[in-house]
C-alpha positions as CSV (number, residue, x, y, z in Angstrom):
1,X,-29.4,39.9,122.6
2,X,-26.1,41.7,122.3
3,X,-25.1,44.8,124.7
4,X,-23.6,47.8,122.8
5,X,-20.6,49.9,124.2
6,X,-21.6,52.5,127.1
7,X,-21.0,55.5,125.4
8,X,-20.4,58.7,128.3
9,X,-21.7,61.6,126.3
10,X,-22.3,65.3,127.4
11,X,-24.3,67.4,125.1
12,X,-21.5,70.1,124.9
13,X,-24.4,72.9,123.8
14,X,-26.3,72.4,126.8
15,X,-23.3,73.2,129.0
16,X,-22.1,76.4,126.9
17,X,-25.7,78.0,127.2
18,X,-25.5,77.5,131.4
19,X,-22.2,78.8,130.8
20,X,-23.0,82.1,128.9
21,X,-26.5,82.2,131.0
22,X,-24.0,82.6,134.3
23,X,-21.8,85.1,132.8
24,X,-23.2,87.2,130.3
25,X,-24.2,89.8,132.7
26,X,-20.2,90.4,134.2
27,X,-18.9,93.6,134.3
28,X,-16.0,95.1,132.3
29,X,-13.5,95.9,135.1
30,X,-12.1,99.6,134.5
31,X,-8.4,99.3,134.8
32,X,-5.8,102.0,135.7
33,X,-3.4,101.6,132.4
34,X,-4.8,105.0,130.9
35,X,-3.5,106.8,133.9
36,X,-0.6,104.9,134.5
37,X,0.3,105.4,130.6
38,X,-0.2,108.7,131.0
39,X,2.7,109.0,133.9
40,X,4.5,108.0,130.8
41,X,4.6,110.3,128.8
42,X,2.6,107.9,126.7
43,X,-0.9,109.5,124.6
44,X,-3.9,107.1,124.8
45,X,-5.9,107.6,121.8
46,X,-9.4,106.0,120.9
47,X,-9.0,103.0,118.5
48,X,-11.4,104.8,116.4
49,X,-9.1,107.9,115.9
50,X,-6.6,105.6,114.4
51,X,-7.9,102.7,113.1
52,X,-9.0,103.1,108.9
53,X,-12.5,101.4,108.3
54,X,-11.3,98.8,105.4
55,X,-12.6,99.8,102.3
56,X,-14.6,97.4,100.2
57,X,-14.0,97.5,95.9
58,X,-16.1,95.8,93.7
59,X,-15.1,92.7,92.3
60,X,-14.1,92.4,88.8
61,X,-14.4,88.9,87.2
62,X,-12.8,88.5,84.3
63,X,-12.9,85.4,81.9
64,X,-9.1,83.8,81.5
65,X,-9.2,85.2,77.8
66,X,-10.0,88.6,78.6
67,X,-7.4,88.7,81.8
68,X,-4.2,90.8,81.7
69,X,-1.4,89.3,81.1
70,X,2.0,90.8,82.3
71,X,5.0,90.3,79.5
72,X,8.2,90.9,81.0
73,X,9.6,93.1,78.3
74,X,10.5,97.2,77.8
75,X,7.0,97.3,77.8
76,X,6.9,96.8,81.2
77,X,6.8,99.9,83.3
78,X,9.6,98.6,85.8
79,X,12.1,98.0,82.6
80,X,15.1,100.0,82.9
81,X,18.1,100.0,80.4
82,X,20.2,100.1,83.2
83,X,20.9,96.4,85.2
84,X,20.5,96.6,88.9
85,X,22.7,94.2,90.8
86,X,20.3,92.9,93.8
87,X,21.0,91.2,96.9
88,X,18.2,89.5,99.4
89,X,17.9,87.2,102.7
90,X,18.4,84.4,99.8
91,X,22.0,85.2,98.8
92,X,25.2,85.0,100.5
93,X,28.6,86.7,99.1
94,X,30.8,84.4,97.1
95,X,34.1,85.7,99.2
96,X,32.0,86.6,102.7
97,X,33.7,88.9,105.1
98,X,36.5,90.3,102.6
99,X,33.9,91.3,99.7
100,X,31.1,93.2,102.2
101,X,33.9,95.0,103.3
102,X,34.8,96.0,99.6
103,X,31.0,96.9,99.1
104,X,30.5,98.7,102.3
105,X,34.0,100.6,102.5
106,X,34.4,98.8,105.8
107,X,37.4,98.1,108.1
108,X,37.4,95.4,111.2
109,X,38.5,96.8,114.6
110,X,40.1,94.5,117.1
111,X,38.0,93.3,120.4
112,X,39.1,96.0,122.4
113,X,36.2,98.4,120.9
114,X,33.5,96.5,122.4
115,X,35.2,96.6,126.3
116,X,32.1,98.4,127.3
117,X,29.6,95.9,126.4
118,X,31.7,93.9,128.8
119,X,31.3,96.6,131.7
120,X,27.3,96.5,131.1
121,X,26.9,93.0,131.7
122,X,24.7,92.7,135.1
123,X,26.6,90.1,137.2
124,X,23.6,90.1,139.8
125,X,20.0,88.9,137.9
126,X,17.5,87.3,139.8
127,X,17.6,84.0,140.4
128,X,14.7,83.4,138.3
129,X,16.1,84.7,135.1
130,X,17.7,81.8,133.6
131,X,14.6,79.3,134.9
132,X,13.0,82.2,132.4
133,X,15.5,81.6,129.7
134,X,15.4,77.7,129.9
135,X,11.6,77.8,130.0
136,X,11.7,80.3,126.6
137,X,14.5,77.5,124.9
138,X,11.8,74.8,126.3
139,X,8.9,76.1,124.7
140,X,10.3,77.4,121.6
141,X,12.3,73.9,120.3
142,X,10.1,71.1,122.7
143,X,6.7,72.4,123.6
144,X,5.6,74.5,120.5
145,X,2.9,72.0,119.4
146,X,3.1,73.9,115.7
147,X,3.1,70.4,113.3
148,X,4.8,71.9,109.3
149,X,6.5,69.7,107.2
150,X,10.0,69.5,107.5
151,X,12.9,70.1,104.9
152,X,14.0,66.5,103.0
153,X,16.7,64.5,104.9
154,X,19.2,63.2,102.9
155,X,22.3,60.8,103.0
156,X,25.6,61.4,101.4
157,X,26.4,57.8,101.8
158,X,22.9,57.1,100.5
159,X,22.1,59.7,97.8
160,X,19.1,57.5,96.1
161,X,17.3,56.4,100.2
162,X,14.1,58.7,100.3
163,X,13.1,59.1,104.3
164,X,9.7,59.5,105.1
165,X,8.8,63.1,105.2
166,X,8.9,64.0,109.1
167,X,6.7,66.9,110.5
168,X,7.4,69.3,113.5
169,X,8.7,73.0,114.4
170,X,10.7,74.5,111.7
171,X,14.1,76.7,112.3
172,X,12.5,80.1,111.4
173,X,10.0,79.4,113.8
174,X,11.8,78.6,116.6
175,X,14.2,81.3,116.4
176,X,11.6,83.9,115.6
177,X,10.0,82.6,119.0
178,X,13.1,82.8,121.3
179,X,14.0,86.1,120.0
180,X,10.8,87.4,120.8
181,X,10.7,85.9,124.2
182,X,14.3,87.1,124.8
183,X,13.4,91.1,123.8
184,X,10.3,90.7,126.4
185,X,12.9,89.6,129.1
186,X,14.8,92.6,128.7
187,X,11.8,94.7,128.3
188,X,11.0,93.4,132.0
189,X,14.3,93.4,133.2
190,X,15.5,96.8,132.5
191,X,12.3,99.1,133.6
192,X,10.0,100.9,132.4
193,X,12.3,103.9,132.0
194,X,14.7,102.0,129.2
195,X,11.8,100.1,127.9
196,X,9.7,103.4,127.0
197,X,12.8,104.6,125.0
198,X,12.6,101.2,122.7
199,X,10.2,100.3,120.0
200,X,10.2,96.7,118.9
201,X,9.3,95.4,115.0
202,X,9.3,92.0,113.8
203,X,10.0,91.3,109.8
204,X,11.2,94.7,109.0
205,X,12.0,95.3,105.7
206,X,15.2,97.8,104.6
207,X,16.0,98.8,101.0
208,X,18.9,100.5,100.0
209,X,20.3,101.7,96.7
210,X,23.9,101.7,96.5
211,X,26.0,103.2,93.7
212,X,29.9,101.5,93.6
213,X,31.8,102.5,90.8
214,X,29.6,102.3,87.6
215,X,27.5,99.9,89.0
216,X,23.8,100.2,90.6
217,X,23.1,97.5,93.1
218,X,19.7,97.2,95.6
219,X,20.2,95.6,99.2
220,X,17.0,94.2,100.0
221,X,16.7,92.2,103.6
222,X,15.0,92.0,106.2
223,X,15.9,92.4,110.0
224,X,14.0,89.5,111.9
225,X,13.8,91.6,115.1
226,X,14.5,95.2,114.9
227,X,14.7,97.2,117.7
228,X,14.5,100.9,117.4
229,X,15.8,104.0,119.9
230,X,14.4,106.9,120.4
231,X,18.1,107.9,121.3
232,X,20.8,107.1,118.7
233,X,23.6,104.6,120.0
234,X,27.5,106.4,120.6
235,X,30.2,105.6,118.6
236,X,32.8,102.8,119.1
237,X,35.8,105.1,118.0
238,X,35.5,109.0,117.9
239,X,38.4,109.0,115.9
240,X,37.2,108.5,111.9
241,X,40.6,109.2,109.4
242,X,43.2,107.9,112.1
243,X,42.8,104.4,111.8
244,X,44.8,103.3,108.4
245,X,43.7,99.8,107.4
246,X,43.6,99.0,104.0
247,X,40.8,97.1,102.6
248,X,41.4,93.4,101.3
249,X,41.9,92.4,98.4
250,X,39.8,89.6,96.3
251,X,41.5,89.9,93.4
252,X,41.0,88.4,90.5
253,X,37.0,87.9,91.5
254,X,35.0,91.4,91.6
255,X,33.3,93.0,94.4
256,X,29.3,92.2,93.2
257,X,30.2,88.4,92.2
258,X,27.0,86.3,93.4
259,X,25.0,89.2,92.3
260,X,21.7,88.5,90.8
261,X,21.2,90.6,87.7
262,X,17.5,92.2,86.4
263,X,16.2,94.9,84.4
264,X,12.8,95.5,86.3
265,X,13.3,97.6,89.8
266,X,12.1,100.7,91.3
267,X,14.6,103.3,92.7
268,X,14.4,104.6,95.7
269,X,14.6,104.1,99.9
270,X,12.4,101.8,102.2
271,X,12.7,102.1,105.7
272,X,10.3,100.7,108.5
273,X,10.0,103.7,110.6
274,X,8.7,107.2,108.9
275,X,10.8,110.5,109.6
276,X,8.2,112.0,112.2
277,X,8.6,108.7,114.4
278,X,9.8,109.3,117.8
279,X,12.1,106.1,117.6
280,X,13.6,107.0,114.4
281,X,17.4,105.6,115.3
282,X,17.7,102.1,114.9
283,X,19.7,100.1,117.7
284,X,19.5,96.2,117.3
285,X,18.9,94.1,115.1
286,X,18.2,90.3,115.2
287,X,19.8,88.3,112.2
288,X,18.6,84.8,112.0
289,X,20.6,82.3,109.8
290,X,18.0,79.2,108.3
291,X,20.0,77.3,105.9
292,X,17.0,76.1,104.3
293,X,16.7,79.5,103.4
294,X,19.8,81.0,102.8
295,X,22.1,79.2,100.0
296,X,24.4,79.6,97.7
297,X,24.5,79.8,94.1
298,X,26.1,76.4,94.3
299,X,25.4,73.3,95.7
300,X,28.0,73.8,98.3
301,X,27.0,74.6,102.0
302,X,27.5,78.4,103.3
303,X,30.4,78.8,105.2
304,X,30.8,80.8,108.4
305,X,32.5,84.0,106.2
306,X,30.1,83.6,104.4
307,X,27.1,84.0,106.8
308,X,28.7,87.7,108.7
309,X,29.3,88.5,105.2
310,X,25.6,88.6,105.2
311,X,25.2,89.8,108.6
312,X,27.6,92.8,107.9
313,X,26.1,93.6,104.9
314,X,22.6,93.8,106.5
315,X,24.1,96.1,109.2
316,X,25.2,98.6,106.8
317,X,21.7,98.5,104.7
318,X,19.8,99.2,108.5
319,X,22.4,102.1,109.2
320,X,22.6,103.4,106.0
321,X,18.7,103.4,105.6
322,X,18.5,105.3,109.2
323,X,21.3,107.8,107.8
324,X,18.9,108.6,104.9
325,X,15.7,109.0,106.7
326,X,17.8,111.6,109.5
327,X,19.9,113.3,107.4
328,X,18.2,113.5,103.9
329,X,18.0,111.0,100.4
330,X,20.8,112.6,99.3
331,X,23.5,112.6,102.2
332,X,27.1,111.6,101.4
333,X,28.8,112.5,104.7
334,X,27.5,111.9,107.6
335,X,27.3,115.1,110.4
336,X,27.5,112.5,113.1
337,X,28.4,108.6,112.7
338,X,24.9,105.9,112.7
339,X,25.9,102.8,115.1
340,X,24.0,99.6,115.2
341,X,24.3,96.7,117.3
342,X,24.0,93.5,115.5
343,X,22.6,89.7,116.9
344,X,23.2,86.7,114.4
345,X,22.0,83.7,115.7
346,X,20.9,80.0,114.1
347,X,19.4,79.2,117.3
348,X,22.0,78.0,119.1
349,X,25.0,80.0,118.2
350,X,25.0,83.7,119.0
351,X,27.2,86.2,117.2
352,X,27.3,89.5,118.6
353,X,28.7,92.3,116.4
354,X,28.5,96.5,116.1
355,X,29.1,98.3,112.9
356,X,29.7,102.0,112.8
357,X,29.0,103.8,109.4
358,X,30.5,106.9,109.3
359,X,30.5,108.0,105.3
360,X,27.9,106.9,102.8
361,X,29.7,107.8,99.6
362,X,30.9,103.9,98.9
363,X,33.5,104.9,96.7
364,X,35.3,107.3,98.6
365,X,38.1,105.4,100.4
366,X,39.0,107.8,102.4
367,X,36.5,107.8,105.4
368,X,36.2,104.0,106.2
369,X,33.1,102.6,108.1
370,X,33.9,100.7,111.7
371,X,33.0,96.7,112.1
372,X,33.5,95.1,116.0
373,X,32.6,91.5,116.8
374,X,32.8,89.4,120.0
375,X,33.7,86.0,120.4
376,X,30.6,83.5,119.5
377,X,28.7,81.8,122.3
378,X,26.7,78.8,122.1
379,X,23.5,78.9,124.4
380,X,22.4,75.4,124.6
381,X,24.2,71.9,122.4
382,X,20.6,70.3,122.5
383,X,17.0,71.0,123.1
384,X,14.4,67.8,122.7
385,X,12.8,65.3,124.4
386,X,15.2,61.9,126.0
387,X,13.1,58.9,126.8
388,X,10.4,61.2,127.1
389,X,11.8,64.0,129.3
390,X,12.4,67.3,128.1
391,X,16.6,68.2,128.3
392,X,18.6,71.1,127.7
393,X,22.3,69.9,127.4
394,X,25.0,72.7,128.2
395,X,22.6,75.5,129.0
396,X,25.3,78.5,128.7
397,X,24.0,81.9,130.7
398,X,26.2,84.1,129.7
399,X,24.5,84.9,126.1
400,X,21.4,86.3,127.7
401,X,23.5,88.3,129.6
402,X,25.2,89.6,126.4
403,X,22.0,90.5,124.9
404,X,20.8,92.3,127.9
405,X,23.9,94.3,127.8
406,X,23.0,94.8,124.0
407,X,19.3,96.0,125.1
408,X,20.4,98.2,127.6
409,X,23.4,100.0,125.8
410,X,22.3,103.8,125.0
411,X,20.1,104.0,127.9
């Protein structure tokens, strides 16, 4: 006779019905939020009053023979004569800082107009805030137990050696997380009095149509994190058609090199937040750099020009878009300069930068828009696990403080 292996089993149904038996008869506990929403300012509406039933529509089978079939022609009803030039989150600029500053009629300022993000920084933070930060950089890059399949590895040495696909937490993801964690912080550091002023989206999308010269060109992107105002942000410099800076030069290239050329568009403005909104005025933006994403037209590897080239030129499509939507479709200039506060980041290094648009009429020369950065900080060299322990090497404070000073700018 041969004993089997003592098996420990619970019968998992038994012990949810005693479960729900116990505790299908608690009360729903009335909480206070209406009331203290209402000390807001803040209207509390019925989910019903806002929310659309979804409609249902009959489904229409068709057999493979009888479907429609889409022919990229001028029989296509988004077919114009005209090309569009387009740029997207895919594409970088071939000559980075020196073309978006052709495109976007812009001129750099020195550090000196960003002093006062410097005087906003808040020297005296709880103690707790950077155990807060370390614990977001910890659960974003170590802890997230979200398993995708990771980009190919490859070996320049070794260009023929296939790895073993690996699996774990992609870029996009972790930066989309910390971002998020890091707007919540300064959400619950500044008040409910800043905080009721700011409206937060994630994944906004911004179109733009942009005539330079005889061409047409479309800026498509999207702002990662975009936070919006319900008071517009102060310009850097009051003082438009005194500064004389002459644009670069990228001469013998031209200015919509790296372009990507189609026929089939639509015309017209997209931006996230609708004219009646009461945080119309954009403020921040989050820019988030993947590389596995963003490329260029070659095989070569984006360079740092390259990528605030891109952030600049998302800056512009954001404030330009807000112009639009506050001043009218068809504004040229401006009654009173749009400023937005830009945040690139690749998940360790954090640009900070401010762009000022002051004229929308791209080929008047004339009236230049403003560009500010800050020197780059790096918040952490390393996040992951050594033998077994989570580490974070060279935790850096300061760039939280940065972007808290960014958050709280305005208020």
């Amino acid at each position: 006779m041969k004993f089997t292996q003592v098996l420990f089993k619970q019968h998992l149904g038994r012990m949810i019905r005693k479960i729900w038996h116990s505790k299908h008869e608690r009360k729903i506990r009335i909480t206070r939020a209406e009331e203290y929403l209402s000390t807001l300012g803040i209207q509390v509406k019925d989910p019903l009053e806002v929310l659309v039933p979804k409609k249902i529509f009959p489904r229409i089978t068709l057999e493979p023979q009888f479907a429609p079939k889409v022919i990229f022609d001028e029989t296509h009803p988004d077919w114009k004569a005209k090309a569009c030039l387009t740029f997207k989150d895919h594409n970088v600029l071939q000559e980075g800082v020196s073309q978006a500053q052709i495109l976007t009629n812009t001129v750099c300022l020195s550090d000196n107009s960003m002093s006062h993000i410097e005087n906003l920084l808040v020297p005296d933070l709880p103690e707790y805030t950077d155990d807060i930060v370390k614990r977001a950089i910890c659960t974003s890059n170590i802890y997230d137990a979200h398993q995708e399949k990771l980009p190919k590895r490859k070996d320049p040495n070794r260009p023929a050696w296939v790895f073993p696909r690996s699996y774990g937490i992609t870029n996009a993801r972790k930066m989309q997380n910390m971002s998020q964690k890091f707007v919540q912080l300064c959400e619950f550091l500044s008040g409910p009095h800043i905080a009721r002023k700011r409206c937060v989206l994630y994944d906004a999308i911004t179109k733009l149509d942009l005539d330079k010269e005889s061409d047409l060109i479309q800026f498509i992107l999207r702002s990662d994190v975009m936070i919006m105002s319900a008071d517009p942000l102060k310009p850097i410099e009051s003082s438009i058609n005194d500064i004389e800076t002459d644009l670069p030069s990228i001469y013998p290239m031209h200015h919509t090199i790296s372009f990507d050329k189609t026929n089939f568009y639509k015309i017209g403005d997209l931006y996230p937040v609708s004219a009646t909104s009461a945080w119309i005025n954009v403020h921040t933006i989050f820019v988030h750099f993947d590389p596995e994403e963003v490329k260029n037209l070659t095989e070569l590897a984006v360079k740092k020009d390259q990528v605030i080239g891109r952030a600049m030129l998302k800056s512009y499509t954001v404030a330009a878009a807000c112009a639009r939507q506050r001043f009218g479709p068809s504004v040229k200039k401006l009654p009173e300069p749009v400023t937005v506060q830009c945040i690139h980041t690749d998940g360790k290094h954090y640009h900070f930068f401010t762009y000022q648009l002051n004229s929308l009429d791209a080929n008047d020369s004339s009236t230049k828009n403003f560009w500010c950065t800050m020197p780059p900080l790096t918040l952490f060299y390393q996040a992951n696990y050594d033998n077994g322990r989570p580490v974070i090497e060279n935790y850096n404070p300061k760039v939280f403080r940065r972007i808290l000073a960014f958050y709280r700018n305005g208020s």
